[in-house]
C-alpha positions as CSV (number, residue, x, y, z in Angstrom):
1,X,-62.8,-18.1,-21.3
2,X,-60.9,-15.2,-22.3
3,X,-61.8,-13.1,-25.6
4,X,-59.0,-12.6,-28.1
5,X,-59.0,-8.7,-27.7
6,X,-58.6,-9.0,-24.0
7,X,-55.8,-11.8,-24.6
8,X,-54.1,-9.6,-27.4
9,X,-54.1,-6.7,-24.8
10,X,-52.5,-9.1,-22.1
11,X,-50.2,-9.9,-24.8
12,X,-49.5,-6.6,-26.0
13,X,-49.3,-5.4,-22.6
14,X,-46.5,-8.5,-21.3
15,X,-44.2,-7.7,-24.9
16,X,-44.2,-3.6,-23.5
17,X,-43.7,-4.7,-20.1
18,X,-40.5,-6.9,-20.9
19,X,-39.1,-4.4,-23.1
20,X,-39.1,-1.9,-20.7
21,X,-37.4,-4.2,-18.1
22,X,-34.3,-5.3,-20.8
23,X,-34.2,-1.6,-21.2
24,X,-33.7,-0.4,-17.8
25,X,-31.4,-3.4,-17.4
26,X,-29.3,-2.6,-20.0
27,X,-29.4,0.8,-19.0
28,X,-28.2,0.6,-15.8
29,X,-25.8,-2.0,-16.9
30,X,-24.0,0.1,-19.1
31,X,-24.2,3.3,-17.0
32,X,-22.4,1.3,-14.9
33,X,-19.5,-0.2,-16.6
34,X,-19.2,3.6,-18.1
35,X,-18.8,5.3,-14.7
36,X,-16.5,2.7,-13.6
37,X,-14.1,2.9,-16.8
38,X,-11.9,5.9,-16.9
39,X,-9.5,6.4,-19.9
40,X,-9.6,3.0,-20.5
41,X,-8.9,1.8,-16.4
42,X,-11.3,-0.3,-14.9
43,X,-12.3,0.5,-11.4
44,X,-13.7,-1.5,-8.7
45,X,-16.2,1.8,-7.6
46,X,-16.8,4.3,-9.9
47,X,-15.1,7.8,-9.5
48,X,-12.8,6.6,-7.4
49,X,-9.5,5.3,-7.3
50,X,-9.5,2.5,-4.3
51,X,-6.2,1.8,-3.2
52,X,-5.2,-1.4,-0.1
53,X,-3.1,0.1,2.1
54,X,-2.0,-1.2,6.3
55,X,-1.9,1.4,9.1
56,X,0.0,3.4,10.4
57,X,3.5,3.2,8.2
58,X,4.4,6.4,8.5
59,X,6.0,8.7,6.3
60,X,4.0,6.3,3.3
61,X,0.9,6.5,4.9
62,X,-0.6,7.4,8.3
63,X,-3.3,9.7,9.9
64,X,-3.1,13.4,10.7
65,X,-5.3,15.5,11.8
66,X,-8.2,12.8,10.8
67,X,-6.2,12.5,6.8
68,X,-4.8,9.9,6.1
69,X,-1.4,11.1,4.8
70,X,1.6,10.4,3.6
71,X,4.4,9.6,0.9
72,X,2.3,7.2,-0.4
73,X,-1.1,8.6,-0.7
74,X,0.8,11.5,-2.4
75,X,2.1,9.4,-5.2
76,X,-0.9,7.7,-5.8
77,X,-3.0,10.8,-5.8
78,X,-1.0,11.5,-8.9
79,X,-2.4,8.6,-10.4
80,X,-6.2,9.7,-9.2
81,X,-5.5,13.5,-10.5
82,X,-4.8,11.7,-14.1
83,X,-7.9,9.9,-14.1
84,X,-9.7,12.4,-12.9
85,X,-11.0,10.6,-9.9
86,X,-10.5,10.8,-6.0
87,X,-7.9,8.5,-3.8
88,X,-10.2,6.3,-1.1
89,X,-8.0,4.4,0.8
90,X,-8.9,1.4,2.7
91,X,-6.9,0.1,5.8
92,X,-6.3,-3.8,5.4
93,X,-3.4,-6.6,6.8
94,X,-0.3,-6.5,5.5
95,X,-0.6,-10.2,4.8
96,X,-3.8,-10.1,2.2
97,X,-1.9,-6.6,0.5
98,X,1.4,-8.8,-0.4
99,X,-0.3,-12.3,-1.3
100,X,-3.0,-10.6,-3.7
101,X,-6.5,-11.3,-1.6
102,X,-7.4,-7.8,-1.6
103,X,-7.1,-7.3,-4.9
104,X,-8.4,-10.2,-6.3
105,X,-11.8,-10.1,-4.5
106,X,-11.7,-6.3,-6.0
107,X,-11.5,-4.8,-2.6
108,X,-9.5,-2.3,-4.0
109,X,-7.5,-1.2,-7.1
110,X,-4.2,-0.6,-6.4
111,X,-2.1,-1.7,-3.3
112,X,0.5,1.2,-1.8
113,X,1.6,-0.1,1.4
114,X,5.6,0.7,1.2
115,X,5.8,-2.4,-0.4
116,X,9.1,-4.0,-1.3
117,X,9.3,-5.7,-4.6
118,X,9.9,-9.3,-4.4
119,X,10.2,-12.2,-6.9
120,X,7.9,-14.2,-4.2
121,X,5.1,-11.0,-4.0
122,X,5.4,-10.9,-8.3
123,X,3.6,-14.3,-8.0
124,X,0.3,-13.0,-7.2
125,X,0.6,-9.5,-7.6
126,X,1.4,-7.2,-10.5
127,X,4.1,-4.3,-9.3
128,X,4.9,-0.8,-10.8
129,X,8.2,0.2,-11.5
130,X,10.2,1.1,-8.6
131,X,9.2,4.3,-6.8
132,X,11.5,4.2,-3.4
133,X,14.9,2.5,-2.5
134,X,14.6,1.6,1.2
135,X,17.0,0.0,3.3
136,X,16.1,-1.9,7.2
137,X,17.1,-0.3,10.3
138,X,17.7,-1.2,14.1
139,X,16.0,0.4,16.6
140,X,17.0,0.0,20.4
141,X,17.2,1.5,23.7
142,X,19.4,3.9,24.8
143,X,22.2,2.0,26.3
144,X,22.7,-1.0,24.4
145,X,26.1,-2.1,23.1
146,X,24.4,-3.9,19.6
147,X,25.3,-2.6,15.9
148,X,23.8,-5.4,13.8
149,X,21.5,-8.9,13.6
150,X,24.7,-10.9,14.4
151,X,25.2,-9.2,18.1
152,X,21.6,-9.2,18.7
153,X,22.0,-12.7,17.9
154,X,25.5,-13.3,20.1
155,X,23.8,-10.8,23.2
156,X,20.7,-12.9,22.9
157,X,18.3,-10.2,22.9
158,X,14.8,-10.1,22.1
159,X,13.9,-9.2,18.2
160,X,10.7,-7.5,17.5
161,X,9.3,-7.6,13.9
162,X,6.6,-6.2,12.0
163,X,4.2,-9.3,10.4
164,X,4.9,-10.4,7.1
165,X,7.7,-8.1,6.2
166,X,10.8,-8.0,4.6
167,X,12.4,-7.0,7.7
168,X,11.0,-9.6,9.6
169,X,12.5,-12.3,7.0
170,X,16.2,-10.8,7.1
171,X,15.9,-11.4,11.0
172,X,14.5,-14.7,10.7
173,X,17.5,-15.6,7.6
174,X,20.1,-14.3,10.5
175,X,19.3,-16.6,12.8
176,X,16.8,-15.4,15.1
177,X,13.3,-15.8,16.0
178,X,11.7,-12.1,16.0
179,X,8.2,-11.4,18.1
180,X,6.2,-10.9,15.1
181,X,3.5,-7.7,16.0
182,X,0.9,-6.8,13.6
183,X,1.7,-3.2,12.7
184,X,4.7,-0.6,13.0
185,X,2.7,1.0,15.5
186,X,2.7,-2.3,18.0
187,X,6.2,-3.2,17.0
188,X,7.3,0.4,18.7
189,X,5.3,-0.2,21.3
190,X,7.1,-3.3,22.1
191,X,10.0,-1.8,22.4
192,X,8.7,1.1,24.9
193,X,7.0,-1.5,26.9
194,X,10.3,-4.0,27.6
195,X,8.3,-6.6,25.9
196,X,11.2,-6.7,23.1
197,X,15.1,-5.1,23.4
198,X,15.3,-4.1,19.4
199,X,13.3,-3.7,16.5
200,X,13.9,-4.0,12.9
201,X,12.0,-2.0,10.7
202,X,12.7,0.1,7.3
203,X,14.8,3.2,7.8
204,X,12.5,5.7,6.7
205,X,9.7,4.7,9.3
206,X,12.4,4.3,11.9
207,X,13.6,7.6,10.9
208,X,10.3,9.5,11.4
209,X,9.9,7.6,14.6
210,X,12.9,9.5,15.8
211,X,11.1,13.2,15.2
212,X,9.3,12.3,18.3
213,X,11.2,14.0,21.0
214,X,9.6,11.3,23.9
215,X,10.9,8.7,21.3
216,X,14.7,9.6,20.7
217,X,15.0,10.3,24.2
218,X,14.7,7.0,24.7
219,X,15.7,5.0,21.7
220,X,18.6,5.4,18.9
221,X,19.1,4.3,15.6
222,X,22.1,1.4,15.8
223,X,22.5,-0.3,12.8
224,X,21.4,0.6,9.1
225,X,21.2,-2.7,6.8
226,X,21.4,-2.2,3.2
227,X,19.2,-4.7,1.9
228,X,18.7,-3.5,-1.6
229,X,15.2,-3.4,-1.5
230,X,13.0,-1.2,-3.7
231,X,9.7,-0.4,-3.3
232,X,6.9,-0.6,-5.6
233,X,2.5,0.0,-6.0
234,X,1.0,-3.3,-7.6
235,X,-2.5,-4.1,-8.9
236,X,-4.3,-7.1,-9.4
237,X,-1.9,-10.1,-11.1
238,X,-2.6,-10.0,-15.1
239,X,-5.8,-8.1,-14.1
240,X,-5.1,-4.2,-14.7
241,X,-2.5,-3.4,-17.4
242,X,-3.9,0.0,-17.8
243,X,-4.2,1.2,-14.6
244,X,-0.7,-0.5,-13.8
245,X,0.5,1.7,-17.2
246,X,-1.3,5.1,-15.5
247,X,1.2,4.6,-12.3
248,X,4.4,3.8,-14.0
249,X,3.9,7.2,-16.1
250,X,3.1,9.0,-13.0
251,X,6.3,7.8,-11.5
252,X,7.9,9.0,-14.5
253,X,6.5,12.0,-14.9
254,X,6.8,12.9,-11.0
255,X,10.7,12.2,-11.5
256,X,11.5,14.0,-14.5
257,X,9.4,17.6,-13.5
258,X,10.7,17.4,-9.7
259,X,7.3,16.5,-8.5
260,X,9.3,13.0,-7.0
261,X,11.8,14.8,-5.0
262,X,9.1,17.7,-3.6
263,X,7.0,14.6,-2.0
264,X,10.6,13.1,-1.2
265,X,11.2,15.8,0.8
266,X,8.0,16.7,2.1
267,X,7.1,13.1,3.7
268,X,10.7,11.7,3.9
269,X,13.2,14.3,4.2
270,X,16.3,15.5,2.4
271,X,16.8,13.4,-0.9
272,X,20.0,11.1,-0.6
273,X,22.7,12.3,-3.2
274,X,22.8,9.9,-6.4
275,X,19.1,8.1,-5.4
276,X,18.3,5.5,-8.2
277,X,14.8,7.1,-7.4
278,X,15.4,10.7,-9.0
């Protein structure tokens, strides 16, 4: 039989022990949720801005000199510099970027992956204001007598694609059935290796392709579509109005103090004359 002091100890002794516990619970719950809130943004890992993006895609985001780099990471690192945090970029498929996955299972917080703006992609995904006009471009070997989708089409060539693109669909709406590769960096190798005559793929990649002497000393730009499309950075759907607010105003700000066409010129080249983006 236990003595009533000895049970008023336990007692005593149990209350102190739960308090404690609640304490260091709540504790670590809010130091938490504190370090993972900046000015009113909620981010997945605190101090850092996480942002989805698929590699390589260069000039918007690639690897140099063990970076990863690009137009891009630049803009978004805008963003981070405003909150006050650091840009950690994680490398995922194009495919759970555009339909949301990533961002809904809080792998990251924002998505920059020279992403065109859809009315299909709005469905599950939040995007920024526009930030780049980009138009598709074919890409062939030195030699061939194509200019657009309609010849490759009439010449019955071989398409190559990137996965999940825009470019991909405008091949596929024309008519022809595209070998779909997982990356811009196995679509170009597709085309060194025979396995496909021409590739579609946005101008500005195709474009930095090009720098590479071994490249244009094989391969030429031969047609330039103008698609319309725009690019734009997107967070979680109806999940992250503030952070989405925090990118538009960087955008903004980056156009109207010349900070836009410094990056423009930096990762993409000269600035076209009247760009929507400026």
């Amino acid at each position: 039989m236990t003595s009533p002091s000895r049970l008023a100890l336990r007692r005593s002794s149990a209350l102190a022990l739960a308090a404690a516990l609640t304490l260091a619970v709540a504790g670590c719950g809010s130091g938490e949720s504190a370090s993972a809130t900046v000015k009113g943004v909620q981010l997945v890992k605190p101090g850092q801005l996480t942002t989805c993006t698929h590699l390589p895609y260069p000039p918007f985001q690639f690897e140099k000199d063990g970076k990863i780099v690009g137009f891009d990471v630049a803009m978004i690192d805008l963003v981070a510099k405003e909150l006050g945090v650091k840009q950690v970029i994680v490398d995922k498929a194009f495919e759970t970027i555009k339909t949301g996955a990533d961002l809904n299972a809080n792998t990251c917080d924002v998505a920059a992956a020279g992403m065109t703006i859809t009315d299909e992609r709005k469905k599950y995904l939040d995007f920024s204001v526009p930030y780049f006009d980009a138009t598709q471009a074919l890409l062939a070997r030195k030699g061939l007598n194509v200019a657009s989708l309609d010849e490759v089409k009439a010449q019955k060539l071989k398409i190559g694609s990137q996965s999940s693109t825009t470019g991909e669909d405008f091949a596929r709406q024309a008519g022809l059935d595209p070998k779909s590769f997982e990356s811009s960096d196995a679509e170009l190798n597709g085309l060194r290796t025979g396995d496909v005559d021409v590739i579609i793929q946005d101008f500005p990649v195709v474009q930095t392709w090009l720098k590479a002497p071994a490249t244009s000393a094989k391969f030429e730009l031969v047609g330039n579509l103008d698609t319309g499309e725009q690019y734009g950075f997107a967070v979680k759907k109806d999940g992250n109005p503030n952070l989405l607010k925090k990118i538009n105003a960087a955008i903004d700000k980056a156009r109207a103090d010349g900070t836009y066409k410094k990056l423009y010129e930096q990762w993409v080249g000269p600035m076209p004359k009247g760009d929507a983006a400026q």
